[in-house]
N, C-alpha and C positions, 0 to 999 in steps of 0.2 A: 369532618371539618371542611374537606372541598369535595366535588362531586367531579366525576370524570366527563372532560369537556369542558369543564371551568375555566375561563383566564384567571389569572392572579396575577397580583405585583408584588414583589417578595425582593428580598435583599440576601444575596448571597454573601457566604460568613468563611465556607468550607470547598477546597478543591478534592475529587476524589480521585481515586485512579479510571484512566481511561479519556479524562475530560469532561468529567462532571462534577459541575458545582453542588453544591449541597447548603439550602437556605432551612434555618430552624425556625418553626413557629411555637409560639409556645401555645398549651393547651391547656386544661384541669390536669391531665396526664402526664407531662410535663413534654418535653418536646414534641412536637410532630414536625418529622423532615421530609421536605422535599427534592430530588434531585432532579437536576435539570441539564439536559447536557449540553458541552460547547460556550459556560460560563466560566465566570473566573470571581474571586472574594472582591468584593469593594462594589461591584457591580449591583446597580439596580434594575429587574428586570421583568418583563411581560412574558410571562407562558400560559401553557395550553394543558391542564392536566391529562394525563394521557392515560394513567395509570395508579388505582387509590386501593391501598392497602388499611390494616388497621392502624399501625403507626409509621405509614411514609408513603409518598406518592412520587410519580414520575412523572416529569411534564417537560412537554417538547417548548424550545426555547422561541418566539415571535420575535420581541425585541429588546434590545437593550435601552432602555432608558435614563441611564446614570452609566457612566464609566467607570473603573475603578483607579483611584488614586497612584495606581501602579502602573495604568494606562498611557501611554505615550502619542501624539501625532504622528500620521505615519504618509507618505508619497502613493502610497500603492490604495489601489480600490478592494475594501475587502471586500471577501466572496467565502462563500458560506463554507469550505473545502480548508480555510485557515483564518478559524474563527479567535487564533491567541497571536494575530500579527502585530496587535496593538500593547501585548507584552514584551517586556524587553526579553531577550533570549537567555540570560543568565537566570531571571527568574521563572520562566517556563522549565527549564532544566532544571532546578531546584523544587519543584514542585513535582516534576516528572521523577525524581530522582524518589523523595520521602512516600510517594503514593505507591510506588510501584513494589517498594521494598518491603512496606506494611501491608499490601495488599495481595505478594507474594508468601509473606512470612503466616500471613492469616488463614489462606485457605492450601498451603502447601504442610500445613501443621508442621513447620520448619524455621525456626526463631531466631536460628542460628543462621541463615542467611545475612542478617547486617552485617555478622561480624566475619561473612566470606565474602562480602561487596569489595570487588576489584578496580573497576571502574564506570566513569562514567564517561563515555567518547562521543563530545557534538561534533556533528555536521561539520563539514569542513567550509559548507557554503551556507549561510542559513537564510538565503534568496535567489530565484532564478534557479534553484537545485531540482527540479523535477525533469526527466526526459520524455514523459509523456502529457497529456491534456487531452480532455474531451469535452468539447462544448457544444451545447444546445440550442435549438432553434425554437423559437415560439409564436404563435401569434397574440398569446398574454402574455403580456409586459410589467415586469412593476417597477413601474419608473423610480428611479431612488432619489432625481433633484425631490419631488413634488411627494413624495410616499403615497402615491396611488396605482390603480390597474387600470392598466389601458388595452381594451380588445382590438383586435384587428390590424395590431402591431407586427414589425418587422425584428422581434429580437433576437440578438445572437447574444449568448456567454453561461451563466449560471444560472442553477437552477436557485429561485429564491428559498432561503432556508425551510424546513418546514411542510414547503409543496412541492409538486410534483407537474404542474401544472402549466406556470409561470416563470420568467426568466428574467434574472437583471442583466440587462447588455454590458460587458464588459468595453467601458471605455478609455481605460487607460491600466496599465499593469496590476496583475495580483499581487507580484512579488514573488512568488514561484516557481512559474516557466517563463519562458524563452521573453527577452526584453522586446527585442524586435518585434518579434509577433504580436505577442499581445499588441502592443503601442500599434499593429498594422491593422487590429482586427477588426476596428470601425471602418476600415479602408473596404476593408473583405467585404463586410454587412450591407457597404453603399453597394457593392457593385453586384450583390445578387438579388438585393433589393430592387433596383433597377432592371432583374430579369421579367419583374410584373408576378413574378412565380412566389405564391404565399409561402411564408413560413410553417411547418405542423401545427398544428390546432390540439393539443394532446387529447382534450376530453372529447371531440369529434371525431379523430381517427383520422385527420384530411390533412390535408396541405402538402406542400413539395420538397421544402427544405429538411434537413431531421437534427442532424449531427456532423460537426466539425474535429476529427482526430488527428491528434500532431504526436508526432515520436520525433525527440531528437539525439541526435548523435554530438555528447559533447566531444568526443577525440576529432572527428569529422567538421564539426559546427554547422551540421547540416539537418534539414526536416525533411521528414516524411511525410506527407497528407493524404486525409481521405477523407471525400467529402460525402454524405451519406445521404439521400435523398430517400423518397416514394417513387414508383414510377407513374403519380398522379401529375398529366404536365411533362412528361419525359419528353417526349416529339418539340414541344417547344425551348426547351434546356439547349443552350449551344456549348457544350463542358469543354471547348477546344479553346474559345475565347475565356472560359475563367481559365484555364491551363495557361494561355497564355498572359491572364492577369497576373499572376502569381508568379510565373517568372520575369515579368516587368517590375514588380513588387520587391521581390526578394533576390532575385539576380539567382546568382548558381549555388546559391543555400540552397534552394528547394531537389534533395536528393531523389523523389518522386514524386508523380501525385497520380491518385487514382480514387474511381468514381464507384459508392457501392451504391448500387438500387434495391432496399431494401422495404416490404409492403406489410411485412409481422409488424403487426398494433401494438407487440409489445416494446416500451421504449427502452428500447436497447440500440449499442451503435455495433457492436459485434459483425465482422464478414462472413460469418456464417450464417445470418441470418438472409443474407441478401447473393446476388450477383455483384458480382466486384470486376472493376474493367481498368488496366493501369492506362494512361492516357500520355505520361512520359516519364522519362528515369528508370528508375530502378526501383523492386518493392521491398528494398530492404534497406538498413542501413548498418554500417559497421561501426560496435563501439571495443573500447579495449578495456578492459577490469584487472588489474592487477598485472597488466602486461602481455594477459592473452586476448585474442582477438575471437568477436563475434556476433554473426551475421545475424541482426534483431528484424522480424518483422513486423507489421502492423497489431497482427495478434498475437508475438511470443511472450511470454513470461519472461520479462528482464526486471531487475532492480530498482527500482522507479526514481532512488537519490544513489548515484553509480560512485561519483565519488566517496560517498559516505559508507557504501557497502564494502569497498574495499578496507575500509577499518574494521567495519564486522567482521567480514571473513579473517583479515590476518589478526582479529585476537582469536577466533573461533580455532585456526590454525597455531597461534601460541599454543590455547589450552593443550590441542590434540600433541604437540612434541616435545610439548613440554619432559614429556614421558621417553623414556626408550624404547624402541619397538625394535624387537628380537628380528630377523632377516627373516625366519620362517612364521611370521606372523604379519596381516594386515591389516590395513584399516579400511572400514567401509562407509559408503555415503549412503546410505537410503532415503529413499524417496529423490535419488540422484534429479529428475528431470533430465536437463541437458547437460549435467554435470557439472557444473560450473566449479563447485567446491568440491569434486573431485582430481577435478585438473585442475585448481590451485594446491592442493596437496602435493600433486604429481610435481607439480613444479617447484614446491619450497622443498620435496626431496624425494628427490629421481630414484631411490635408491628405495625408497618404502613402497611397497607393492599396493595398490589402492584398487580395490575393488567398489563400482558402482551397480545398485540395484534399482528397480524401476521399474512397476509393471505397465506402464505405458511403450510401449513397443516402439511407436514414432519418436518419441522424446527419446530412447535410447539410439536409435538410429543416430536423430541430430549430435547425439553426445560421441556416439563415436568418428562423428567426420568435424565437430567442433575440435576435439582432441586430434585428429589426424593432421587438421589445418596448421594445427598448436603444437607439433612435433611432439607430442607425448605419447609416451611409449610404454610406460609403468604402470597404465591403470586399463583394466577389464571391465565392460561393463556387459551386463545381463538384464535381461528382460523376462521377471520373473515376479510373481508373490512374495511378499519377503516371509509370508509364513511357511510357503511352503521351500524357499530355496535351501535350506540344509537338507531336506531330502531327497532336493535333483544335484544339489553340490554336497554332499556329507563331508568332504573333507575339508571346509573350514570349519567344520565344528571346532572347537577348542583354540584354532589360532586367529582368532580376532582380538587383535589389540587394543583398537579404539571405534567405535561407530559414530559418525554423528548424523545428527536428524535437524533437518529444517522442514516442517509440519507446515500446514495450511494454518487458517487462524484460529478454527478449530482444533488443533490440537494432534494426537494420536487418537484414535479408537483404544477402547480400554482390552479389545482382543488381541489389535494387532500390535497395542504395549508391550503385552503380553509376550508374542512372540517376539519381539525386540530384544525380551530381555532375557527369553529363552536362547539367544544366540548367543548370551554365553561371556560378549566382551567385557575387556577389563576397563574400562572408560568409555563415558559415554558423554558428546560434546552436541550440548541442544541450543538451535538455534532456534527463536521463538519471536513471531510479531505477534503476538498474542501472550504474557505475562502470566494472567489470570490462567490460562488452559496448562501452559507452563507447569504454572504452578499444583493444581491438579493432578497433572501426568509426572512431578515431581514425589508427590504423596508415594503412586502408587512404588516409581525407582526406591525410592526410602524404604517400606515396606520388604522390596525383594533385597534389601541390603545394597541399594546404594546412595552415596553418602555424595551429597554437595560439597566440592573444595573451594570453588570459587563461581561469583556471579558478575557481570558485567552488564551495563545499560548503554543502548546506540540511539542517538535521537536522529532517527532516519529523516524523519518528519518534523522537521520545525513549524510552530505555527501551530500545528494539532497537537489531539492528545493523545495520539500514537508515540508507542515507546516498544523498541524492540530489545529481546535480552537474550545473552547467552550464558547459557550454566553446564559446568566443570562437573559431573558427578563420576565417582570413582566405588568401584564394586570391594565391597569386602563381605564376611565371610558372616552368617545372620546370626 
């Protein structure tokens, strides 16, 4: 029916999980569907097939050319990062809610999950909630008054949907991050525009500018910058005069700034890719989560809606005490990082002995001087395989009361499940931005005999069709 590479214009009917629309064509055969993602039902739209099967195809979204009647007028510039702003948030949730529970129950061969659905916790902000941004430099442009491309352009903001190439200048708020800024960052674009210094060229490999990263500190209300160049043009860059624009700009918001010179082709704005130079401030900044306090860099893994993760965590922390846990028995965090929800443990009760695991060795480091900062006292951390730690530690074998896991988006490996669940606990509390993998590594718990009690949905992400979840399972006997 369509060929890959095709445009089509199609009508979506169906939202799936993840933030994919789903438009049905009819055939001789009778449906043939298409998903397309970053759509919503009612919408009319132009995509790109990307991907053709015998009965369904996948196609990257171009443009939208009908709204859907659910659609609202909104203040803020969308940008392709929160492509459902023009939905109201009650029905984003309500969609996010039925996809994910069908979509869990499907491939977790677990049916009985609706009828352990506990809850469903939105955003406490569902605007301006993001602590980080990273925006792009171009010298393709695609202008959004006129809908055309224009070379040899000065643009800063996003990437336009679709490409890799191209950038729409962000001229006035997303709706996401930081008010000020954004509304400042046409201010930003004039004044290095002005340095004569081109923007990256993406598909030439040339130009000055690259990338714009901002981390904010809501407890603080302060940012961190880095601005990311090429060193094509360095000799001519006076970086002491933007230093000093941006504190003319933003006054004593600006908790640092610092200059990476980065020449890897690959577009990436990462500081390990480059030399990083701080210019003023400080290269960190402090946020607090649930009461405890901690020192975020440019590059740490922190919770990108902080207010909203402190709901995650203290239902993740209902689930785990919900339980009694014996004096001679602990709970453990694996895949701790820098511990975070371990020393929120520690602190909803001092008295439970918390052990954290973590084969990253630096990130244990950080977790034990986080925790030191944080006066906690109650929790051990170890830098260790989690497969092989019962046989450098043998004596928790048996007294682990509750584990929990907050995985990458991938998931667990079905080895190191494996071992997971050879450690033996009697609950196990999974936190999950990822649903679908979830649900997968759900199968396998069921299998070894453990049973779902409850499920919970966090819409960390407004706007997108990200949905994170935590599930309750409880070991009984096969």
């Amino acid at each position: 029916m369509f060929q890959r590479g095709q445009e089509i214009e199609v009508r979506i009917t169906d939202y799936a999980f993840g933030g994919r629309g789903i438009a049905k064509i009819n055939s001789e055969d009778g449906f043939f569907i298409v998903f397309i993602d970053n759509t919503f039902p009612g919408q009319l739209v132009r995509a790109k097939v990307d991907v053709k099967r015998k009965k369904h195809a996948e196609a990257k979204l171009i443009e939208i050319i009908e709204r859907s009647t659910d659609e609202t007028q909104i203040q803020f510039q969308e940008i392709s990062g929160g492509p459902y702003i023009h939905v109201p948030v009650k029905i984003q949730e309500e969609v996010k809610q039925t996809s994910t529970l069908e979509t869990f129950a499907r491939l977790s061969g677990i049916p009985e999950v609706k009828t352990k659905f506990d809850e469903f916790i939105s955003s406490p902000s569902h605007y301006y909630y993001r602590n980080k941004m990273e925006y792009s430099f171009s010298s393709i442009e695609h202008c959004l008054e006129t809908n055309t491309e224009k070379d040899d352009a000065f643009a800063l903001g996003f990437k336009r949907r679709g490409t890799w190439w191209k950038v729409e200048s962000l001229n006035k708020p997303s709706g996401l991050f930081d008010e000020e800024w954004e509304t400042k960052l046409c201010l930003i674009r004039g004044f290095l525009h002005k340095t004569g210094l081109p923007a990256w060229h993406p598909p030439k490999k040339t130009g000055f500018f690259r990338h714009i990263v901002v981390r904010k500190s809501f407890a603080a209300n302060k940012l961190l910058v880095n601005l990311v160049t090429s060193s094509e043009g360095l000799k001519q860059f006076d970086r002491n005069s933007f230093a000093d624009f941006l504190k003319i700009t933003f006054g004593n918001r600006i908790a640092g700034f610092q200059h990476t010179v980065n020449d890897n082709v690959a577009d990436r704005a990462k500081i390990e890719n480059g030399e990083s130079k701080l210019l003023f401030g400080e290269p960190v900044v402090e946020e607090i989560l649930s009461g405890l306090k901690f020192q975020i860099s440019m590059e740490s893994f922190f919770q990108t809606n902080p207010k909203c993760a402190e709901l995650l965590y203290s239902k993740a922390l209902d689930y785990v005490f919900e339980e009694e846990i014996p004096t001679d028995k602990v709970v453990m965090d694996l895949f701790c990082g820098t511990g975070t929800i371990g020393q929120l443990l520690a602190k909803r009760n001092p008295d439970v002995n918390i052990v954290g695991v973590d084969i990253v060795e630096e990130a244990i480091e950080d977790a034990k001087r986080n925790a030191k900062k944080n006066n906690i006292n109650s929790i051990s951390f170890f830098a260790a395989d989690v497969g092989k730690f019962l046989r450098e530690f043998p004596h928790y074998q048996g007294n682990i009361s509750s584990i929990v896991l907050d995985p990458p988006r991938a998931g667990i490996a079905p080895k190191t499940l494996q071992k997971v669940i050879a450690l033996g606990a009697e609950n196990i509390v999974y936190i999950s931005c990822n649903p679908s993998t979830q649900a997968r590594d759900a199968a396998t718990l069921s299998e070894a005999g453990y049973q779902i009690e409850k499920y919970s949905l966090v819409d960390q992400f407004p706007h997108t069709g990200h949905i994170e979840s935590i599930a309750k399972f409880k070991k009984y006997d096969c």
